[in-house]
C-alpha positions as CSV (number, residue, x, y, z in Angstrom):
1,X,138.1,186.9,73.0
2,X,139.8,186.8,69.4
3,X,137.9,187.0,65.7
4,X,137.6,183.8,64.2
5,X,138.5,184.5,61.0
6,X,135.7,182.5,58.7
7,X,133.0,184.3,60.8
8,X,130.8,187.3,60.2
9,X,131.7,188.7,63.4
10,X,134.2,188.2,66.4
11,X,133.1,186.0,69.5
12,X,133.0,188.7,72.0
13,X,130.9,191.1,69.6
14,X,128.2,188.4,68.8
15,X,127.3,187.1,72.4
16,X,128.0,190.3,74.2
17,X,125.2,192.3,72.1
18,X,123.3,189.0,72.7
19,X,123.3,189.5,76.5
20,X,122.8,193.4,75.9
21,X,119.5,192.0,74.1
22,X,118.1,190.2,77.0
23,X,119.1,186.5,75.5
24,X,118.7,183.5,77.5
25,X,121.2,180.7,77.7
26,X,118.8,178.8,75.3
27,X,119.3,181.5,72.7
28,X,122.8,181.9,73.0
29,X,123.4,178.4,72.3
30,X,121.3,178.8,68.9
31,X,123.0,181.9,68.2
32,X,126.2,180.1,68.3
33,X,125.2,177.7,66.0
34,X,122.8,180.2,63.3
35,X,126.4,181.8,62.7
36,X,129.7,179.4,63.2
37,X,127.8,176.3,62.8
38,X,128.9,174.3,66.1
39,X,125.8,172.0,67.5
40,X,126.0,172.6,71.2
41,X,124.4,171.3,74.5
42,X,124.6,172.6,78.2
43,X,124.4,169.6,80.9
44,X,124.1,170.6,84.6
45,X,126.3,169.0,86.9
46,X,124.0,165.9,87.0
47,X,125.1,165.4,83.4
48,X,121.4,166.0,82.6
49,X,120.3,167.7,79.1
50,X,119.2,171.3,80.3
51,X,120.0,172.8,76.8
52,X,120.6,172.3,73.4
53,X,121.3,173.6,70.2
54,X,119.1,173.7,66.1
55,X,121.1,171.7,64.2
56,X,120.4,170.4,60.3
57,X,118.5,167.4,59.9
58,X,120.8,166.2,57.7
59,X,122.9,163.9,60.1
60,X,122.9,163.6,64.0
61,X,125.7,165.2,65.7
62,X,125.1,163.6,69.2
63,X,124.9,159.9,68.2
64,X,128.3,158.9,69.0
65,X,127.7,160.0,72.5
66,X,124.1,158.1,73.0
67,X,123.8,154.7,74.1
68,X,120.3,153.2,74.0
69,X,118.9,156.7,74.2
70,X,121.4,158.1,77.1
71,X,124.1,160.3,77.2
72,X,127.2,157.3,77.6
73,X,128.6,158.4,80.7
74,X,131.5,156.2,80.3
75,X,133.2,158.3,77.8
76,X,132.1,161.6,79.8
77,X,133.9,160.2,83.2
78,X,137.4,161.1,82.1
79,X,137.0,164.4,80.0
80,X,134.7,165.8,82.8
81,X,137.2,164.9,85.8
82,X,140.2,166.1,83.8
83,X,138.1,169.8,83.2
84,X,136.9,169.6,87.0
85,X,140.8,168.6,88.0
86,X,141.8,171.9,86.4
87,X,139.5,174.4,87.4
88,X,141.3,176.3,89.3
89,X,144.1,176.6,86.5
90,X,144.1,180.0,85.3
91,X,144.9,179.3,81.5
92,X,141.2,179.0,79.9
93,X,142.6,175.9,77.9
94,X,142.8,173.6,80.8
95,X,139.1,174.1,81.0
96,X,138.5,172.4,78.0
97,X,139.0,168.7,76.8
98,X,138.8,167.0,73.4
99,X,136.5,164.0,72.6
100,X,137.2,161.6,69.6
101,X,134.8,158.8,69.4
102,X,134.5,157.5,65.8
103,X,135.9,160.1,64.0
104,X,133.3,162.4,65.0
105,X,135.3,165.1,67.6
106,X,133.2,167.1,70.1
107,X,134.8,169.6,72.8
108,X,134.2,169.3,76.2
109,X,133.8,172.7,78.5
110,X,133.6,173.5,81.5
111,X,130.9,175.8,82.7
112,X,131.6,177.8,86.3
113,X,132.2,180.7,88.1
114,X,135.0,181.4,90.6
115,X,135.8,177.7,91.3
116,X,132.2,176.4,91.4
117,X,131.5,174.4,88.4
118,X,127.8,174.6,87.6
119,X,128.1,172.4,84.7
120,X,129.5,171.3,81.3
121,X,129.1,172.7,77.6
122,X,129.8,170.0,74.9
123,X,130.3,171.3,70.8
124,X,130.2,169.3,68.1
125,X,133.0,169.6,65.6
126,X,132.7,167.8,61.7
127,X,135.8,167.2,60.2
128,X,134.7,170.4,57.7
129,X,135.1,172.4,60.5
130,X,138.0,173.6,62.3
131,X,138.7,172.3,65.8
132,X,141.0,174.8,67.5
133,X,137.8,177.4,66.4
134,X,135.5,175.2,68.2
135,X,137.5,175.3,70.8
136,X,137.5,178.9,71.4
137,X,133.9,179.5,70.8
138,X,133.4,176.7,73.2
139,X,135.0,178.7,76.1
140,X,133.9,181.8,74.8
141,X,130.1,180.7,75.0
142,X,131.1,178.5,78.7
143,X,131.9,182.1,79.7
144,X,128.6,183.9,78.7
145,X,126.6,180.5,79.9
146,X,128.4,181.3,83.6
147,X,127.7,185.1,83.5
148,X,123.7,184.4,82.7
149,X,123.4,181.7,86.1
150,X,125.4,183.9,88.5
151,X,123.5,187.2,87.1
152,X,120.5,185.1,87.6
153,X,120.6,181.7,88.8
154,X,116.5,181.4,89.8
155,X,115.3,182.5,86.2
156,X,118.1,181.0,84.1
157,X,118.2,177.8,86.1
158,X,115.6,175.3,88.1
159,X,114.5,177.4,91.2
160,X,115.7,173.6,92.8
161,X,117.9,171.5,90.5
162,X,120.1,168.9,91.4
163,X,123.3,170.7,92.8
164,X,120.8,172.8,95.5
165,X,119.0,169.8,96.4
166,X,122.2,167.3,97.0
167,X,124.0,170.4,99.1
168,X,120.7,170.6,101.4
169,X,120.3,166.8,101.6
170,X,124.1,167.5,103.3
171,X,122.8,170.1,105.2
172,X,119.6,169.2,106.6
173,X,119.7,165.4,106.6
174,X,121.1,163.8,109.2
175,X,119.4,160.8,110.0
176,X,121.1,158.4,106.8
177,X,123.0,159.2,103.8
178,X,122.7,159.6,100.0
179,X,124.5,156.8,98.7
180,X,126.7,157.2,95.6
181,X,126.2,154.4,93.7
182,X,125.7,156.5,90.2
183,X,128.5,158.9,88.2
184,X,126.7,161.5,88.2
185,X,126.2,161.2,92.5
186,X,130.3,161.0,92.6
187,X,130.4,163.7,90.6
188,X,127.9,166.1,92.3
189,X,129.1,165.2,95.5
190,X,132.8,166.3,94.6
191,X,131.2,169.6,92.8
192,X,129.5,170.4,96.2
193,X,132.3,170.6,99.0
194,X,133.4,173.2,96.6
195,X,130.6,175.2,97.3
196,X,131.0,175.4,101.2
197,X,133.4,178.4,101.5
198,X,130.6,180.2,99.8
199,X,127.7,179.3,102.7
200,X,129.2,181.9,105.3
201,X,128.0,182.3,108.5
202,X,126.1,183.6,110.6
203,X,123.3,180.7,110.1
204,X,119.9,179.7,110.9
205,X,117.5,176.8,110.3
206,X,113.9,177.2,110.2
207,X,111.0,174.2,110.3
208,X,107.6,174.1,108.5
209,X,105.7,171.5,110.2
210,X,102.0,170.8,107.9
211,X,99.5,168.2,108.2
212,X,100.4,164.7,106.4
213,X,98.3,166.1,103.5
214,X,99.7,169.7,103.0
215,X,103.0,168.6,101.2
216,X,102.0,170.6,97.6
217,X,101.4,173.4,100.2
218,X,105.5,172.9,101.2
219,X,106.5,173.0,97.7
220,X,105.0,176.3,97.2
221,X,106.5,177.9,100.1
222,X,109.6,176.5,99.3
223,X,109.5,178.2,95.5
224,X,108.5,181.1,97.4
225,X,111.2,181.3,100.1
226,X,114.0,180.8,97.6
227,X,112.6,183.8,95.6
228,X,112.4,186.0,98.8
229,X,115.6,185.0,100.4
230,X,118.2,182.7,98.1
231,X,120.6,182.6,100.5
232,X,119.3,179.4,101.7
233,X,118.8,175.3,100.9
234,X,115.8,173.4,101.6
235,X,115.1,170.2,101.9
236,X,111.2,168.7,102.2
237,X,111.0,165.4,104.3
238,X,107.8,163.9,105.6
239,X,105.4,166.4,106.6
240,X,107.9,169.3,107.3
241,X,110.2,171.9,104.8
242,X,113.6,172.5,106.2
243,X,115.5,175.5,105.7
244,X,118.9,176.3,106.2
245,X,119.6,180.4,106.3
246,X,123.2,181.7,105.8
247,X,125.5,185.2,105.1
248,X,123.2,186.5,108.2
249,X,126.6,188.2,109.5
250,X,125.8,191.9,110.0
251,X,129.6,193.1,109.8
252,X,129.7,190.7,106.5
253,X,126.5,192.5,105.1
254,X,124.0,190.3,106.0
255,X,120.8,191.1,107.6
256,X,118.7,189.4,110.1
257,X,115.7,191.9,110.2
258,X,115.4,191.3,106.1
259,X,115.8,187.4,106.6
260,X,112.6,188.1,109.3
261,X,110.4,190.1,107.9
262,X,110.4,188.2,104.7
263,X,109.7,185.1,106.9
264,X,106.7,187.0,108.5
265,X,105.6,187.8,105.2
266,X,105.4,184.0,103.6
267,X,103.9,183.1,107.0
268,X,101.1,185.8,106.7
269,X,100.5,184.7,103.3
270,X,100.5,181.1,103.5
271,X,99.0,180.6,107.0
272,X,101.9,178.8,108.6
273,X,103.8,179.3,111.5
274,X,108.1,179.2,110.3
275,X,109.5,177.7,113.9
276,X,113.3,179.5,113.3
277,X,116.4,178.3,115.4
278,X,118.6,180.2,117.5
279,X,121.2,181.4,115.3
280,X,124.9,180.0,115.3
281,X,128.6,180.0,113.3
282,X,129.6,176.4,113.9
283,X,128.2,174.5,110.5
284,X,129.0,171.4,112.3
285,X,126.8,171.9,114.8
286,X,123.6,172.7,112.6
287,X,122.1,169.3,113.6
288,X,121.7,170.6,117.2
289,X,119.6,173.9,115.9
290,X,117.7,171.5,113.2
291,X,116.5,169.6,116.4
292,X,115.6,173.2,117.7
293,X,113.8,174.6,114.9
294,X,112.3,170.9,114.3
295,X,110.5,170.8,118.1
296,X,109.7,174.4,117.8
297,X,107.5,173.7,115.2
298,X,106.1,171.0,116.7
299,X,105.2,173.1,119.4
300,X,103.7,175.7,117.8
301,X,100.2,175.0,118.3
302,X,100.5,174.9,122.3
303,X,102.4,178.5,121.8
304,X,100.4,180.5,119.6
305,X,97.0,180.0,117.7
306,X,97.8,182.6,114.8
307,X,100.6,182.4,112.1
308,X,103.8,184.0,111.6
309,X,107.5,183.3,112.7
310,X,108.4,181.7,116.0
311,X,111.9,182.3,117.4
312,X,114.0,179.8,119.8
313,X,115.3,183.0,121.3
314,X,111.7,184.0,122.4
315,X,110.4,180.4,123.6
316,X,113.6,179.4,125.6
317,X,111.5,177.6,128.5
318,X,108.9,176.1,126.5
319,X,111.9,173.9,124.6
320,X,114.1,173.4,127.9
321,X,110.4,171.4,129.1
322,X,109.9,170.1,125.8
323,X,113.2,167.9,125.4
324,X,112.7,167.2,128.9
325,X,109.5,165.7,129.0
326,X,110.8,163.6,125.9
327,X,113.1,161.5,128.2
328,X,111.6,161.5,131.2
329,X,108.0,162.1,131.0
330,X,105.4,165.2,131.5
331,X,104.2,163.7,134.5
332,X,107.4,163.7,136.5
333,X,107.6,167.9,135.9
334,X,104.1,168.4,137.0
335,X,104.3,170.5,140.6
336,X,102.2,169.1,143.1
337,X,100.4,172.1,143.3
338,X,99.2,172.0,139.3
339,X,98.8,168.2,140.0
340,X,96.1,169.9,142.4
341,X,94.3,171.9,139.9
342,X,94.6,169.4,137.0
343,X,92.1,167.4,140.1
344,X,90.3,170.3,141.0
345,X,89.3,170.3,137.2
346,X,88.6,166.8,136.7
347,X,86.2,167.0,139.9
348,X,84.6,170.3,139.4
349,X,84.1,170.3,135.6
350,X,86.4,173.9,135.4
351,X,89.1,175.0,133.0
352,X,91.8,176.5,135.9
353,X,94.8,174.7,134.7
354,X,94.4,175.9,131.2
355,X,93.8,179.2,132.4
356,X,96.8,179.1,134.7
357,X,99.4,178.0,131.7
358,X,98.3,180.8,129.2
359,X,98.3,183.6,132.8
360,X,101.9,182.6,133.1
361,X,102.7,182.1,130.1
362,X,101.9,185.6,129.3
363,X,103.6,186.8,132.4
364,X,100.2,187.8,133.5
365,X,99.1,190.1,130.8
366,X,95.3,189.3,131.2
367,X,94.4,190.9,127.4
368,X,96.6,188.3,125.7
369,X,95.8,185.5,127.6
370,X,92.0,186.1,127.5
371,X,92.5,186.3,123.4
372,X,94.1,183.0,123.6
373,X,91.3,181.1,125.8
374,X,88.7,182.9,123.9
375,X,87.1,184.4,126.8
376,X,86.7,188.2,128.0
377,X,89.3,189.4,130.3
378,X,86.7,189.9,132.9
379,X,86.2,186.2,133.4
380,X,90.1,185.9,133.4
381,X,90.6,187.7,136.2
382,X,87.6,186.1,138.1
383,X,89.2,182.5,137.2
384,X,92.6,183.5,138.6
385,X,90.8,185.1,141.7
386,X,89.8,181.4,141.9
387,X,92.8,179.6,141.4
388,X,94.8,182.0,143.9
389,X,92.1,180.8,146.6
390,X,92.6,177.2,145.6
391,X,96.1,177.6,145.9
392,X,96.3,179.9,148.9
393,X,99.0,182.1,147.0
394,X,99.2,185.7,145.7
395,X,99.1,186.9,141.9
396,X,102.3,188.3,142.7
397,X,103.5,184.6,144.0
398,X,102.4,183.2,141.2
399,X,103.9,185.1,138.3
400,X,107.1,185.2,140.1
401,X,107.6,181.7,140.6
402,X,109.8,180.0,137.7
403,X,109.5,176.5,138.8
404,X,105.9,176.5,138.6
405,X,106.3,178.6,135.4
406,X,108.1,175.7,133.6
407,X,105.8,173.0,135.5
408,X,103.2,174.5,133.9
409,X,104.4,174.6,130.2
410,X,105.0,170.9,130.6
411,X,101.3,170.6,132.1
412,X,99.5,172.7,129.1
413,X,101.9,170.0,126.8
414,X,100.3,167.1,128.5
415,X,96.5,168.3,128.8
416,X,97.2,168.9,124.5
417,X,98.1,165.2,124.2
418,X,101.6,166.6,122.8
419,X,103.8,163.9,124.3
């Protein structure tokens, strides 16, 4: 970057020791204007006001571009498509465009890295001043702006502003669509499909499912997952947070035993149970594994009582009956013989068929299924003594049996009331 020559010190020089100082984008943008003079604002890609420059009081610099108190996005539409239509021209001056709008000129900038625009730095130029300077501090200040985000994009930026939340809205919302019916929509959704080379696989999407009340609680974890882990977008809808994981290759660098022990961690913390999909490279079919992680949440009750991170990979039988018994019924995948003890129950005032889901279900570890019925494993064992008479069929017969297995994760489902 070149000396301007009626300055008291080059570009580079000024905003370089800046940043060495610890500055903020807010500061740079003063600093610009403390020394050459140039009113400046930053707008994110929404074409909102994040940032904006001290300027005298003696006249307003921005008024030619306000229309009953709002930025006129009329005159913005062509400068910013021109400056998004040339960014991936390597000659810094296509990323610039000039505004005149009664007499007053102001210098439009694009702000991005690689070829990801992350927003737009205008300048205000007075006819005193000299316009092809402006133009340079302009990019000169576009370029520090950029370095600041992608050194730091959750301190410099909203933990959640507009460009994350329309990308996980594509993501992770499936049931309608975002309608454009505002320029700054149209614009954001152009500014986003440049974005998906950068969401590499291997992928995951994880479910938070809370109680109709326990939304503030989402928006917490939510902050608190994008600190931990920002390789992800989430989207809050209803009742449940939706994340979407990705960069989880290992040969690519990514980790899967980071991405899971920092889930375990916000789960411990929080006391919720993060329902995770199997993971997958196909983005198109990240509906499917929404659907996953989505019912694995809703499970989660009938699968463990404590919090932490449930995986599909662990609980592959327990789904298989769950989107079953959603089309045909819980009733049609109870076996005869649990259709027995769910009687036997009934008649006899005794818990067997509850006792009998969480035996199997724990492949007939007595320790973890007496934890779960809150009973001592002495009475476990005398309750399946019981149920094997009943039944006229082994321990062994029992835990080996798959069919009766899965007849009896859809039977614990029912006796829940989770239809």
């Amino acid at each position: 970057m070149a000396a301007i020559d009626n300055s008291r010190c080059s570009i580079s020089g000024l905003l370089l020791s800046e940043m060495h100082n610890g500055a903020t984008i807010q500061s740079l943008i003063d600093k610009v204007y403390d020394t050459w003079y140039y009113p400046s604002m930053f707008l994110n890609v929404s074409r909102h006001i994040e940032y904006y420059s001290r300027y005298s009081s003696e006249y307003d610099p921005w008024s030619a571009l306000f229309h009953n108190g709002s930025l006129d996005q009329d005159v913005l539409d062509g400068p910013i498509r021109a400056v998004l239509s040339n960014r991936r021209s390597g000659n810094k001056s296509d990323h610039k465009k000039s505004i005149s709008i009664d007499g007053q000129t102001y210098i439009l900038t694009l702000v991005h890295y690689g070829n990801a625009p992350i927003g737009f730095l205008l300048m205000h130029c007075t006819r005193s001043r000299s316009v092809s300077a402006a133009c340079e501090i302009s990019l000169s200040l576009a370029e520090a702006i950029a370095f600041l985000i992608e050194r730091d994009p959750a301190v410099n930026m909203p933990d959640h502003d507009y460009l994350r939340n329309y990308i996980a809205r594509e993501l992770l919302q499936f049931d309608e669509r975002t309608g454009t019916t505002t320029p700054a929509a149209g614009t954001v959704e152009y500014i986003a499909s440049l974005l998906w080379p950068n969401i590499r696989p291997a992928y995951r999407i994880a479910a938070i499912t809370l109680e109709e009340n326990g939304v503030d609680s989402l928006k917490d974890v939510e902050k608190e997952l994008f600190r931990a882990h920002p390789e992800n977008y989430s989207l809050i809808k209803g009742n449940t947070l939706y994340m979407f994981f990705y960069d989880l290759d290992p040969e690519l660098g990514g980790s899967e035993k980071e991405l899971r022990d920092r889930l375990e961690t916000i789960a411990e913390t929080n006391s919720v149970v993060i329902a995770l999909s199997s993971r997958f490279d196909d983005i198109e079919m990240r509906q499917v594994y929404r659907r996953q992680a989505v019912d694995l949440s809703r499970m989660a009750d009938s699968i463990t009582g404590s919090y932490g991170v449930l995986d599909a990979d662990d609980h592959y039988p327990e789904q298989m009956i769950y989107a079953s018994k959603k089309r045909i019924g819980s009733e049609v995948l109870m076996l005869s013989e649990l259709t027995y003890i769910r009687y036997y129950d009934e008649k006899n005032g005794t818990e067997y068929l509850e006792t009998l889901c969480a035996y199997l279900r724990y492949s007939g570890i007595i320790r973890c299924a007496a934890a779960e019925l809150h009973i001592e494993p002495k009475s476990l064992r005398y309750r399946i003594k019981k149920i094997c008479d009943i039944l006229n069929r082994s321990r062994e017969e029992l835990l080996s049996d798959k069919a009766l297995l899965l007849s009896s994760i859809a039977s614990c489902h029912a006796s829940n009331g989770q239809n």
